[in-house]
C-alpha positions as CSV (number, residue, x, y, z in Angstrom):
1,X,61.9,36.5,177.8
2,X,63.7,39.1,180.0
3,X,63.7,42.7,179.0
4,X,66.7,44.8,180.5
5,X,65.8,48.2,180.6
6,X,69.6,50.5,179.9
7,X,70.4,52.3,182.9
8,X,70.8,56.4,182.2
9,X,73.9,57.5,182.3
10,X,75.1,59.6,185.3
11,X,76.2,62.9,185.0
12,X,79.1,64.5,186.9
13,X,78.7,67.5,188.0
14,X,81.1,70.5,188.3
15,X,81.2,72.4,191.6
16,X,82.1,76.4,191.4
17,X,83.2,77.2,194.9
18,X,83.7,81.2,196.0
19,X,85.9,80.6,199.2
20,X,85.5,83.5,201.9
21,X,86.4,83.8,205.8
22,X,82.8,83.7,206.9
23,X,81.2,82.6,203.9
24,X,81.2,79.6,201.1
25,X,79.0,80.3,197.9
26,X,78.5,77.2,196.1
27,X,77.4,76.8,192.1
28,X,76.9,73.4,190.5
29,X,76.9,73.1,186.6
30,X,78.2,70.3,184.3
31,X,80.4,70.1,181.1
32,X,77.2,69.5,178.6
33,X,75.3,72.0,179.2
34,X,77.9,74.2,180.4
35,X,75.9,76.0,182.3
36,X,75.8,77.3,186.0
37,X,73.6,77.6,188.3
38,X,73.6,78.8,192.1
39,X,73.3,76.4,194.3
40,X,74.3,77.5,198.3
41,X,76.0,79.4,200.5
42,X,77.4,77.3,203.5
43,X,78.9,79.0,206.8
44,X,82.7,78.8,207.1
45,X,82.8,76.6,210.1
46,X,83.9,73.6,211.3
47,X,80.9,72.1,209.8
48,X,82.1,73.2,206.4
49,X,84.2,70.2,205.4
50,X,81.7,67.5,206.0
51,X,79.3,69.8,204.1
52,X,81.3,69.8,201.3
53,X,81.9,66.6,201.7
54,X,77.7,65.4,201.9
55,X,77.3,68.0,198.4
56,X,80.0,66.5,196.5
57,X,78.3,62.7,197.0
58,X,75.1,63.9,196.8
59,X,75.6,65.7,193.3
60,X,77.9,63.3,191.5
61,X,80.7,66.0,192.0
62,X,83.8,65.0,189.3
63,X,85.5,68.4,189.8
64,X,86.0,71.5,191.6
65,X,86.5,74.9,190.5
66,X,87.6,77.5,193.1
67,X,87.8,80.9,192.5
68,X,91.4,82.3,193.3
69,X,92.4,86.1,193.3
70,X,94.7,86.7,190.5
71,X,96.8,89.1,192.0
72,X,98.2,87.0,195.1
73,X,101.7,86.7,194.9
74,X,102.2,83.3,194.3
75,X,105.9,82.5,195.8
76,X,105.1,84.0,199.2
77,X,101.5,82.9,200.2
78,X,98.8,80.1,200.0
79,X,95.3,81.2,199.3
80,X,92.9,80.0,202.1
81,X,90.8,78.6,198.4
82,X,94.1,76.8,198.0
83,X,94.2,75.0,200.8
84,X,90.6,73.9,200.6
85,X,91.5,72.7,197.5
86,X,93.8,70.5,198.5
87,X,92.1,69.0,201.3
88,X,89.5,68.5,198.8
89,X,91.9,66.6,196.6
90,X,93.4,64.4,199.4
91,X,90.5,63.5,201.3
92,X,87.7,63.4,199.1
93,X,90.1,62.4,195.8
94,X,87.8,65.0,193.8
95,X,89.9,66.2,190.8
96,X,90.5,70.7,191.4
97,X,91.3,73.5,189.5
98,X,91.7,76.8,190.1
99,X,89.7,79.6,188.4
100,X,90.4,83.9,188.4
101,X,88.1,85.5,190.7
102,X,88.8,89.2,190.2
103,X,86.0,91.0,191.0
104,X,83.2,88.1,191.0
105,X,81.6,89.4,193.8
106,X,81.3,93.3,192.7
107,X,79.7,91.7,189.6
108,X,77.4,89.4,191.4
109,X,76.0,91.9,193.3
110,X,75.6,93.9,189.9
111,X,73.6,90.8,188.3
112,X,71.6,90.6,191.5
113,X,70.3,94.1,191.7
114,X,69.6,93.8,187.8
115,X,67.7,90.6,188.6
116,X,65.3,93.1,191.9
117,X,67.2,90.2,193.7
118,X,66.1,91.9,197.3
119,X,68.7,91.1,200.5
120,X,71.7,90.7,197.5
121,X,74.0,89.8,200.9
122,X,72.1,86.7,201.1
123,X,73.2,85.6,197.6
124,X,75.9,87.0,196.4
125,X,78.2,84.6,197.8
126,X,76.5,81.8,195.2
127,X,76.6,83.8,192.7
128,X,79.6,85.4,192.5
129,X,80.4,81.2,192.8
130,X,78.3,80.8,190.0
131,X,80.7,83.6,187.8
132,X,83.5,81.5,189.1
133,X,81.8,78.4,187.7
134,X,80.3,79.7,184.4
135,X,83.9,81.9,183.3
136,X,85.7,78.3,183.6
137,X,82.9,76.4,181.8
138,X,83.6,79.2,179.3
139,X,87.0,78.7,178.7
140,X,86.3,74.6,177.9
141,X,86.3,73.4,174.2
């Protein structure tokens, strides 16, 4: 007699991405918990891509939520987070959405200092991702 053991389920995973010109913070939460938690912050090199790239295998990545500014006028200019996006839907066919970022980062650092987070420049990139991550977890039914 054979016993087959049930596999667990795999959860997907939500990436929260906070796109800058020098940095990348990253958060990682899922649709169950709906929670978010820091996860990274990644150079923005030429590296980055492949990085993403290696995160979203590694963590069962379904979706990714990047943090947009609201106040970008949207006829006459692509946000840089835009365009990531879509490279991130062509080449990795990882489903995106887009998620207000107005001042995420002012507030992370604010949660940071709160938290006696000490060198807040090393982590407020993540967790202004996290903000990103958690405000669109939020709005989910």
């Amino acid at each position: 007699m054979s016993i087959t053991i049930p596999k667990k389920p795999v959860t997907s995973h939500i990436l929260g991405i906070d796109y800058g010109e020098s940095k990348v913070g990253l958060a990682v939460g899922d649709s169950e918990t709906r929670m978010a938690f820091g996860y990274a912050t990644l150079e923005n090199d030429k590296n980055l891509f492949q990085k993403l790239a290696e995160i979203i295998e590694k963590e069962n990545i379904s979706k990714v939520i990047i943090g947009v500014a609201s106040y970008i006028n949207k006829e006459s200019s692509i946000y840089p987070g835009e365009k990531l996006g879509n490279f991130l839907k062509e080449k990795l066919k990882v489903e995106v959405e887009y998620q207000d970022e107005m001042f995420t980062t002012r507030e992370a650092q604010r949660n940071l200092i709160e938290k006696g987070v000490k060198g807040i420049k090393k982590f407020d990139d993540q967790e202004a991702a996290r903000l990103i991550l958690q405000g669109w977890l939020d709005k989910q039914k």
